[in-house]
PANUNU-260997 format. One record per residue: residue in one letter; z, y, x of N, C-alpha, C in turn. Coordinates in steps of 0.02 Angstrom, whole numbers, padded with zeros to 5 digits, always signed. Layout:
REM PANUNU-260997
aZYXZYXZYX
...
***
This chain:
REM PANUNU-260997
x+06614+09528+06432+06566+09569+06399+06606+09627+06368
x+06608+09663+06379+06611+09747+06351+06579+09803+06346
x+06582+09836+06281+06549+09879+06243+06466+09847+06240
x+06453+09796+06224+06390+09799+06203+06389+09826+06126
x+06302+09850+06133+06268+09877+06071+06277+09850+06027
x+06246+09789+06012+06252+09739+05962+06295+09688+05966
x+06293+09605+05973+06332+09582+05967+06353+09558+06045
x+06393+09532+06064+06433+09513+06117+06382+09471+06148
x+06374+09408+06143+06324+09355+06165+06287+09326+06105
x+06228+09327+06114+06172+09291+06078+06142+09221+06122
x+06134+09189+06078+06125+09104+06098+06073+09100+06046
x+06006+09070+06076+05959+09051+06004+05933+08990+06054
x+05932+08947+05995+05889+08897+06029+05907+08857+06090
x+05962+08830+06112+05972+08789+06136+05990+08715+06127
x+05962+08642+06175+05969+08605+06144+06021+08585+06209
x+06086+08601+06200+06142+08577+06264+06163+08633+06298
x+06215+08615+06305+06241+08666+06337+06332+08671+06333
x+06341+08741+06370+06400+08763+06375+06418+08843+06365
x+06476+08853+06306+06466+08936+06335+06534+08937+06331
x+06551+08945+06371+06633+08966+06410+06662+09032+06462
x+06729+09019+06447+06765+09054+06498+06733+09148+06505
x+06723+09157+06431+06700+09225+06408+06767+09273+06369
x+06751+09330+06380+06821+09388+06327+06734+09420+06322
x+06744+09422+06252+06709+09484+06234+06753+09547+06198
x+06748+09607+06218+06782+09668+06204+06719+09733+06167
x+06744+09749+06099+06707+09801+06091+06632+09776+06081
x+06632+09742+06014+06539+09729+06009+06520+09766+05968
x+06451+09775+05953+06424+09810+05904+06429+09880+05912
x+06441+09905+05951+06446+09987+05969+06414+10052+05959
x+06337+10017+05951+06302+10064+05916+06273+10039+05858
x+06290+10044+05801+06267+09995+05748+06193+10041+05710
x+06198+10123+05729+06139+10175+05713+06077+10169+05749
x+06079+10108+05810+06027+10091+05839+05972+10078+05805
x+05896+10070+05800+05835+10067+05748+05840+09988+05754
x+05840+09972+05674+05764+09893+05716+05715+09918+05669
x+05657+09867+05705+05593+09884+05686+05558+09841+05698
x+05506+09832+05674+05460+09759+05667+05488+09701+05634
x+05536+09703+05588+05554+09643+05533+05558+09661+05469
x+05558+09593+05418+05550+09610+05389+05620+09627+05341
x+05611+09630+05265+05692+09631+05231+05763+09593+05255
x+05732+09527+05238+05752+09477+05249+05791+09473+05322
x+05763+09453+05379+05773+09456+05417+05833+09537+05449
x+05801+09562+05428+05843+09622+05435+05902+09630+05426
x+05937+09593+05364+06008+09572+05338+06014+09538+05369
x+06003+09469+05408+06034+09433+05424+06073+09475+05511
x+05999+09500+05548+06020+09543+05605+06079+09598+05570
x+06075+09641+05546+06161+09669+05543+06219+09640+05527
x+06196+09570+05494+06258+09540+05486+06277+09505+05567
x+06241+09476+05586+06240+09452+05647+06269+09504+05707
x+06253+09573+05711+06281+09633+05768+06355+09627+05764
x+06370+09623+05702+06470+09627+05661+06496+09568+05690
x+06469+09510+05738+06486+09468+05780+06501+09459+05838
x+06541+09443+05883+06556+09425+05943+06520+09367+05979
x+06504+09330+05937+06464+09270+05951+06417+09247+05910
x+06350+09241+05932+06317+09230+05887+06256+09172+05912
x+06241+09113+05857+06193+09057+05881+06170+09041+05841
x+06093+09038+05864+06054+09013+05796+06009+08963+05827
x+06007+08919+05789+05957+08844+05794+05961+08822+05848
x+06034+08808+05864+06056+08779+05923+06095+08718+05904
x+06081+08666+05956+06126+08616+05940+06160+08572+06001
x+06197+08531+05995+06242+08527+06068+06274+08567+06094
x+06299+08595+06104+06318+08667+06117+06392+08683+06099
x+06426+08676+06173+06508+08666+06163+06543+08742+06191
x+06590+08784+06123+06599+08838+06141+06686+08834+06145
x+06688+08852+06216+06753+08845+06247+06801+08906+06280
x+06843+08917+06263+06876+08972+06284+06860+09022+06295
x+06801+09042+06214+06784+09124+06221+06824+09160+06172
x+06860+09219+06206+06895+09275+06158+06853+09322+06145
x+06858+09318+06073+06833+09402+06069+06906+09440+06055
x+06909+09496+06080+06966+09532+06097+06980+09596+06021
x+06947+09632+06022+06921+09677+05966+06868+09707+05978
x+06855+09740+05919+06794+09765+05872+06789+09834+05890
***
């Protein structure tokens, strides 16, 4: 994964799994991108979340194996 917008890989909601044998390079790239349709709340958590290489929410099982993130 390189130069994505936001964050490198997003994972929501899985129950099992694998995420491997990834380099992520260069995430978050356009951080002046809009969001829209959330609310405060939510809103903080998404920019904190872009400043990530990897990111998973309400996932469980889920074995993360030999991913680099490279730089920012």
């Amino acid at each position: 994964m390189i130069d994505s917008e936001r964050c490198g890989i997003w994972v929501a909601e899985p129950d099992g799994g694998t995420i491997g044998d990834n380099v992520i390079i260069r995430w978050n790239r356009h951080p002046e991108l809009p969001i829209v349709g959330v609310n405060p709340q939510t809103r903080a958590r998404l920019l904190q979340d872009f400043t990530q290489p990897l990111v998973m929410h309400n996932s469980q099982n889920v074995e993360i194996r030999a991913t680099s993130p490279m730089e920012r």
